[in-house]
C-alpha positions as CSV (number, residue, x, y, z in Angstrom):
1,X,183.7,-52.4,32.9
2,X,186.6,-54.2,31.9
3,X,185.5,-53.7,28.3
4,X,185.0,-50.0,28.6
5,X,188.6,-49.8,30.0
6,X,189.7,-51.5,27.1
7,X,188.3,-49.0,24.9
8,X,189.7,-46.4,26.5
9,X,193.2,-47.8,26.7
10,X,192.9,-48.8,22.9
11,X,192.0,-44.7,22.2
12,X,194.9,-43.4,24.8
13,X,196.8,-46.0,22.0
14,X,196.1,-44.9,18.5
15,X,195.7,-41.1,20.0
16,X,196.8,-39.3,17.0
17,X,193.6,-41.1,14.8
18,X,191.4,-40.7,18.4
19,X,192.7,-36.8,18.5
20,X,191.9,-35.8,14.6
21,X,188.7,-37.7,14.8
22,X,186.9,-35.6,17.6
23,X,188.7,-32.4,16.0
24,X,186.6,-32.9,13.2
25,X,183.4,-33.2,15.1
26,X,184.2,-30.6,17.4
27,X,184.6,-28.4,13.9
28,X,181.4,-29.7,12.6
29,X,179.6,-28.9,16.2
30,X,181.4,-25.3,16.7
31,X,181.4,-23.8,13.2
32,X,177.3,-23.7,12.5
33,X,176.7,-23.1,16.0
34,X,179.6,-20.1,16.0
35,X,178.2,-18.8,12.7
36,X,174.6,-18.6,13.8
37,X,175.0,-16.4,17.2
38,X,177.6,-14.2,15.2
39,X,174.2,-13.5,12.7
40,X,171.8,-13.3,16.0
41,X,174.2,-10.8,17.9
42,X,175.0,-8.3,14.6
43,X,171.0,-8.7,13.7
44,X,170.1,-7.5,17.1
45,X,172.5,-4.8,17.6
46,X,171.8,-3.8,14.1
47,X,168.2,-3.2,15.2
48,X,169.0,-2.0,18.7
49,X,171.1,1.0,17.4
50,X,168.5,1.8,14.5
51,X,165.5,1.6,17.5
52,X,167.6,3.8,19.7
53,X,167.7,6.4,16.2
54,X,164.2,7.6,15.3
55,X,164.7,9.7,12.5
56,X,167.5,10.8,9.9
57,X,167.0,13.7,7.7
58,X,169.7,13.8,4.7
59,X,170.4,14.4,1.1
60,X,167.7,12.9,-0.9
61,X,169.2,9.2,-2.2
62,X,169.8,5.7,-1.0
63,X,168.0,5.4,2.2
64,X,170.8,2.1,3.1
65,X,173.6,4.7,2.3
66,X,172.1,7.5,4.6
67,X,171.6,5.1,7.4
68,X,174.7,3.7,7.8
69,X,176.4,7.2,7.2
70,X,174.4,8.6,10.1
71,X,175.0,5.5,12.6
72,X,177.6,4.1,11.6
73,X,179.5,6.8,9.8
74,X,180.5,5.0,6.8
75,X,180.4,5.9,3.5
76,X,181.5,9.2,1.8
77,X,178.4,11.4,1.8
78,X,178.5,12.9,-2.2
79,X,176.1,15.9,-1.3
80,X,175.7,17.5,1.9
81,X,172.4,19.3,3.6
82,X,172.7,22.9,5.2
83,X,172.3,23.7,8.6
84,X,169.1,25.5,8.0
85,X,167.3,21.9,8.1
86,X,168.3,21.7,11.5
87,X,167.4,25.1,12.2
88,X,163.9,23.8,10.2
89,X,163.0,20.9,12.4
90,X,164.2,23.1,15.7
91,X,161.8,25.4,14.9
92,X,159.0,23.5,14.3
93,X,159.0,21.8,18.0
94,X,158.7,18.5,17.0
95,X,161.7,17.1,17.6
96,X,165.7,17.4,18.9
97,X,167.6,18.3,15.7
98,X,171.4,16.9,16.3
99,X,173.7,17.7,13.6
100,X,176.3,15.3,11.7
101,X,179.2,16.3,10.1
102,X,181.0,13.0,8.7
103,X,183.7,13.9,5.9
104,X,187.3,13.2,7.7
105,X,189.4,11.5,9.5
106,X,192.2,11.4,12.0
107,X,194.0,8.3,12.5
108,X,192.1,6.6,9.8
109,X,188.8,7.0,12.4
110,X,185.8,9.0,11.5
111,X,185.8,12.7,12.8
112,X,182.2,13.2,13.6
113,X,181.2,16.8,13.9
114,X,178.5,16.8,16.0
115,X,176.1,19.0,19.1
116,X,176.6,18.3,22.8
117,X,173.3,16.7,22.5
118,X,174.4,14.0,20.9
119,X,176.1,12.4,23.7
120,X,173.4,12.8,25.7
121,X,170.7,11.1,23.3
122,X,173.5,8.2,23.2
123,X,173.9,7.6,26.5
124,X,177.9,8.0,26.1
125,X,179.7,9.1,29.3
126,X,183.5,9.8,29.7
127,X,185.7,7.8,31.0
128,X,188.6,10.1,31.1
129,X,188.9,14.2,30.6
130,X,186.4,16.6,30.2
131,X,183.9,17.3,27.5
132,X,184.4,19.9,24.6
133,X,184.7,22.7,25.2
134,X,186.4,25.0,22.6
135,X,186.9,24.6,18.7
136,X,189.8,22.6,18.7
137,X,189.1,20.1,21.0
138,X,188.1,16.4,20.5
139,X,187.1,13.6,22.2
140,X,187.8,9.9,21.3
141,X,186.0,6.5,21.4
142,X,187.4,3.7,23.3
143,X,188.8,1.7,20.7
144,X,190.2,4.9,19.1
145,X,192.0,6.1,21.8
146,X,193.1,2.4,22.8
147,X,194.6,2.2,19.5
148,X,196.3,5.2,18.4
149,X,197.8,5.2,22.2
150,X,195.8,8.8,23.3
151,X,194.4,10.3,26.4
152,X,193.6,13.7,27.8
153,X,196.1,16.3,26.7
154,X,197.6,14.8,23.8
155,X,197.0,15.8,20.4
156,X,195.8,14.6,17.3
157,X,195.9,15.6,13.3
158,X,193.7,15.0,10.9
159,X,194.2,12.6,7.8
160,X,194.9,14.6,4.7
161,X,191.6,14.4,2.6
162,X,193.5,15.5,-1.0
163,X,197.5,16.3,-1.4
164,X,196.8,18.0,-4.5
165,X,193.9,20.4,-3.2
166,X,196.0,23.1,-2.3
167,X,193.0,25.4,-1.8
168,X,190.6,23.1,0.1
169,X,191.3,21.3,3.6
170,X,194.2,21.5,5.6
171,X,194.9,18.8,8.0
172,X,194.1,20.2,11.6
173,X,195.8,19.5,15.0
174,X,193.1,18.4,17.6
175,X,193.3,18.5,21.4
176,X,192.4,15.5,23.0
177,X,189.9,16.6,25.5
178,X,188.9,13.7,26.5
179,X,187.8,9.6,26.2
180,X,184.5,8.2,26.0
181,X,183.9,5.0,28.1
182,X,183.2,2.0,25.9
183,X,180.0,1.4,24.5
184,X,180.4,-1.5,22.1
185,X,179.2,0.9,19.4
186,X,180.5,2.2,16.3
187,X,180.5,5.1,18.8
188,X,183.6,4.0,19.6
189,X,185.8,4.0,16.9
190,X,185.3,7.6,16.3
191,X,186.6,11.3,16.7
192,X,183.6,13.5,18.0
193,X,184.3,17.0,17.5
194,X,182.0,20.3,17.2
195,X,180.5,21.1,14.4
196,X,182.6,24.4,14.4
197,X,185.6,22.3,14.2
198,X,184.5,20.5,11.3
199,X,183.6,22.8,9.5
200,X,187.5,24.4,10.3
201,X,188.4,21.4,9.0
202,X,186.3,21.9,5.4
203,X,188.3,25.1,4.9
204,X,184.9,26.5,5.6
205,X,186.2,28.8,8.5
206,X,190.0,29.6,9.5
207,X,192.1,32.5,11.3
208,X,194.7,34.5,9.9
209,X,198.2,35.7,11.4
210,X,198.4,39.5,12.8
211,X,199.9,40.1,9.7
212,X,201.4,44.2,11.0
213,X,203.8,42.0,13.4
214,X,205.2,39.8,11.0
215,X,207.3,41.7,8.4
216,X,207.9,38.5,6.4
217,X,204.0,38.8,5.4
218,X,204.0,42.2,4.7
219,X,204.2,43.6,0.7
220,X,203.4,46.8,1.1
221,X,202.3,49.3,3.9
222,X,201.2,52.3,3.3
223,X,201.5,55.9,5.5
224,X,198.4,55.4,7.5
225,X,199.8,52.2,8.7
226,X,197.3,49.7,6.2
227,X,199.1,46.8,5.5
228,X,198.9,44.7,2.2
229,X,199.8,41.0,3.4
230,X,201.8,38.7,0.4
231,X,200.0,35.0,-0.6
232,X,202.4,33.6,2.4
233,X,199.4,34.1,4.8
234,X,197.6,30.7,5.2
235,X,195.0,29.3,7.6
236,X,196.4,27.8,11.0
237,X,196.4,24.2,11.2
238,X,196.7,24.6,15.2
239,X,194.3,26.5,17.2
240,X,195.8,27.6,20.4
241,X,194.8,30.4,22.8
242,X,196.3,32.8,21.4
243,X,194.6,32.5,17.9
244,X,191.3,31.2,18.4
245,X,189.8,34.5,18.9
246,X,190.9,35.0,14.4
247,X,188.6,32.1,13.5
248,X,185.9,33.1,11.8
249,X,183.6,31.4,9.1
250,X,183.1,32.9,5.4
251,X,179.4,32.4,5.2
252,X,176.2,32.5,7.1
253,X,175.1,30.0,9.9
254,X,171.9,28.8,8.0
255,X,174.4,28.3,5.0
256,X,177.1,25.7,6.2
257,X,177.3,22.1,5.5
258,X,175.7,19.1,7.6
259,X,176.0,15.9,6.2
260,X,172.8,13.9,8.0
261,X,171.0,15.0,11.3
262,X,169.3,13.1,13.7
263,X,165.6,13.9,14.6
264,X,164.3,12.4,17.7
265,X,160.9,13.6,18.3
266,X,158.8,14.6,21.3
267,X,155.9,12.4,20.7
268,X,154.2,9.8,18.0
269,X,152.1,12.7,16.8
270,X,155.1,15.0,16.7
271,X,156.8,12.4,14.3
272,X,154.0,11.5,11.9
273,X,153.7,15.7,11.9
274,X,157.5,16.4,10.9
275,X,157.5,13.0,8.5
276,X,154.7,14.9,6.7
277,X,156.1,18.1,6.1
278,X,159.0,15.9,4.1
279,X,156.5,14.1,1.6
280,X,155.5,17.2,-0.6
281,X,157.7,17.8,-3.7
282,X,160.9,20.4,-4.0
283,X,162.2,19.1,-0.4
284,X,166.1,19.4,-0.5
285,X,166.3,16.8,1.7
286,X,164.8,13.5,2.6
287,X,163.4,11.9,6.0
288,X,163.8,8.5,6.9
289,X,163.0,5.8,9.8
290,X,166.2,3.6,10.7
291,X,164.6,0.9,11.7
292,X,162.5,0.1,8.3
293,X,165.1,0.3,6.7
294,X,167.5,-1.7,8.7
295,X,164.6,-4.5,9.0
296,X,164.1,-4.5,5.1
297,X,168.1,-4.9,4.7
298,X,167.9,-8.0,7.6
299,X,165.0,-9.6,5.7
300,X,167.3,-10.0,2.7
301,X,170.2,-11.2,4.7
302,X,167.7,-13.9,6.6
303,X,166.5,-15.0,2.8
304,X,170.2,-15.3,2.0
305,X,170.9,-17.3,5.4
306,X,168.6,-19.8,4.6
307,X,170.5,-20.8,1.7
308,X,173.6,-21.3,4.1
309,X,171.9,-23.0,6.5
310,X,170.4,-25.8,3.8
311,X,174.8,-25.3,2.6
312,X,175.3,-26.1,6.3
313,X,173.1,-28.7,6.6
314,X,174.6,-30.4,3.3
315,X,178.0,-30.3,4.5
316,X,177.5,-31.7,8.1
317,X,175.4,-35.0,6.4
318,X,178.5,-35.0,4.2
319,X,180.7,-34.5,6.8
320,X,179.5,-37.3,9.1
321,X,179.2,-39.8,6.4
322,X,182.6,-39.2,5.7
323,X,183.2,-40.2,9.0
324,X,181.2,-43.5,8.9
325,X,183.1,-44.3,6.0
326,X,186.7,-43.9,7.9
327,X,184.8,-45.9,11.0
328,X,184.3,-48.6,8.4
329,X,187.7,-48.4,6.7
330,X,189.6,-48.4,10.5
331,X,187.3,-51.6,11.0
332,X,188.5,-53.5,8.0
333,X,192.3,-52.5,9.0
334,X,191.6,-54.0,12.4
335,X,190.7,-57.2,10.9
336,X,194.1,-58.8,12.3
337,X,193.0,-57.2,15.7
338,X,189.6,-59.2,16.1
339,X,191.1,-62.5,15.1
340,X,193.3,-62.1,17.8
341,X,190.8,-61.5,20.2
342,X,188.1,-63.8,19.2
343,X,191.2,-66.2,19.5
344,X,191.7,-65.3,23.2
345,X,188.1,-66.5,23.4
346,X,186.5,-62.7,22.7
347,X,183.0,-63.1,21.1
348,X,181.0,-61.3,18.9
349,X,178.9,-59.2,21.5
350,X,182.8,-58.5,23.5
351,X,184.1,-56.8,20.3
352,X,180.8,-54.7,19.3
353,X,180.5,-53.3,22.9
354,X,184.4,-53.0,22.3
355,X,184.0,-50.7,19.2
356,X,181.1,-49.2,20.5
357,X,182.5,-47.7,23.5
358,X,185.3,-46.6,21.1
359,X,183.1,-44.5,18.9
360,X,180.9,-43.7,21.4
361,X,183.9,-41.8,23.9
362,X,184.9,-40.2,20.4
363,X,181.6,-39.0,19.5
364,X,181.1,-37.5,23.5
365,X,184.4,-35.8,23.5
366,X,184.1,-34.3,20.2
367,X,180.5,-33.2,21.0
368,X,181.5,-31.4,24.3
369,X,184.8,-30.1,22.8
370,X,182.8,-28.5,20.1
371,X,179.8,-27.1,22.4
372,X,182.5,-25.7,24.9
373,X,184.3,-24.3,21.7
374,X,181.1,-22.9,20.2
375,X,180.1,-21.0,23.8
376,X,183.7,-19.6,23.9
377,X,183.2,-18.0,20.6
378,X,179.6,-16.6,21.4
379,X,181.1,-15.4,24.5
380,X,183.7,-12.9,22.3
381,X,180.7,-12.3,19.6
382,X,179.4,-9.0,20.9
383,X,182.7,-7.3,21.0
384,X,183.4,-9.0,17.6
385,X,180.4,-7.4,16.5
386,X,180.8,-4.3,17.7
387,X,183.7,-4.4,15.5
388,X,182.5,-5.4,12.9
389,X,179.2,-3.1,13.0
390,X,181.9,-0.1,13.4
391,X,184.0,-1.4,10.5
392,X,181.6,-2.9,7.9
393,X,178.3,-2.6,9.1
């Protein structure tokens, strides 16, 4: 006993060599361990979220690209698919048909035009406000309206897509209807509106000004009271009350623009009957299951994981021979210390249960410091990956 206290006064001594030494295991310990979960938890909220998603139906091209556009809402969809396909699989009674409409943003967060089904087939529920109701209205994700500072009956504009499109989209003041209770989803990092709304914001549909009450728009009236409006009549960016009733659409229903829907089918048989009717040639469109595709895009991360766990495994045997080598360097610098003991009449078996209970507390602490640092960090994974899934996934 009297040895062990030794040891641990000689460590409470040279702290600062004690103190970097079980830093440096604790970093060995934490880091893998760390790294591992991080890929565990994004792996297996990767699949959950494609499980939870039957079926996308988009523009024929990269199946990766359509995916994470329709879950995760990333990437800038290059051509679009018309409503009609939802109309097509709505018809056909196979399956819900919830359309996507993924092209802006407000607040540098996705504005997903979407059905009231959607939040339903999610699971989302509000923590604040009401639900939409009116074109206009939007409601936000957690971490959206955490971060730009929003609740119900504030408002919110759209980012400007193009300053030099003159003729195309407008930016677009939304009401904030309401906020959706977290999710730890990319669910929650965006801007749901209608689809009507969305497709106000393409430029697709707009309202005018009663152009007869406001002379400054008027060029030319006539004597049966027709009035010829100037080019200073442009589409409202605000929808209000008053003017909602002028917003109208220039082209048919079947016509406008979806970027991806979501199929979610009433049985197995239902499914493997709307997959077929996507397999002949001329389709427009393309069908596709989530969760192939998100399992063939973890297989290739798992292959690429292996090499950095062997990395891993190379730099922790470096790593700890590197710390034999400085326990073998601080023994030669104590050489002045062991003659001094032995002197006092210390022998040989004294000053290796001496040492050894010195490396031994170092190795322990370091250990546990590491572990308890390496269950902190798993602890904040799932929100971490949740944030990440939103923002890179």
């Amino acid at each position: 006993m009297t040895v062990f206290r030794l040891a641990l006064r000689s460590l409470t001594y040279h702290w600062p060599r004690s103190m970097i030494l079980m830093v440096a295991i604790a970093l060995m310990v934490a880091m893998p361990v760390a790294l591992n979960g991080l890929l565990i938890e994004f792996e297996s909220q990767w699949l959950a979220r494609a499980r939870a998603t039957p079926l996308v139906i988009g523009p024929k091209g990269s199946e990766l690209d359509l995916v994470l556009h329709t879950l995760y809402f990333k990437g800038q969809a290059a051509e679009e698919i018309s409503l009609a396909e939802a109309h097509r699989v709505r018809d056909s009674g196979y399956a819900l048909a919830i359309p996507l409409h993924v092209r802006y943003t407000a607040g540098d967060f996705p504005v997903v035009g979407t059905s009231p089904d959607y939040f339903g087939f999610r699971g989302l529920e509000l923590a604040a406000g009401a639900p939409l109701l009116v074109i206009g209205d939007c409601v936000l994700g957690a971490v959206a309206a955490q971060t730009l500072g929003l609740e119900p009956g504030d408002t919110l504009v759209t980012d400007t897509a193009n300053l030099f499109d003159l003729a195309g989209a407008k930016p677009l003041q939304l009401n904030v209807r309401g906020v959706l209770a977290p999710a730890r989803t990319a669910d929650d990092e965006a801007v749901f509106v209608d689809t009507k709304t969305a497709w106000i914001i393409d430029g697709i549909g707009h309202g005018h000004e009663d152009v007869a009450r406001n002379e400054a728009l008027v060029l030319d009236r006539d004597a049966t009271g027709n009035v010829t409006a100037n080019a200073a009549v442009v589409p409202y960016t605000v929808i209000t009350d008053e003017n909602r009733g002028t917003f109208h659409f220039h082209a048919e229903p079947e016509a406008l623009p979806i970027t991806a829907l979501i199929a979610v089918p009433k049985s197995e048989k239902a499914e493997a009957l709307l997959r077929g009717r996507y397999l002949g040639k001329g389709q427009s469109a393309q069908i596709v299951v989530p969760l192939r595709v998100v399992e063939e895009t973890m297989a290739l991360i798992l292959r690429a994981k292996r090499l950095f766990d062997a990395n891993v495994a190379f730099v922790t045997l470096s790593g700890l021979l590197f710390l034999v080598l400085i326990g073998l360097l601080s023994l030669r610098l104590r050489a002045a210390e062991r003659r001094t003991m032995v002197a006092l009449g210390a022998s040989r078996w004294t000053l290796a249960r001496l040492y050894g209970y010195e490396y031994a507390m170092i190795l322990a602490c370091g250990l546990l410091t590491g572990w308890g640092f390496a269950m902190a960090l798993r602890n904040l994974i799932p929100g971490a990956v949740a944030l990440l899934a939103g923002g890179a996934a």
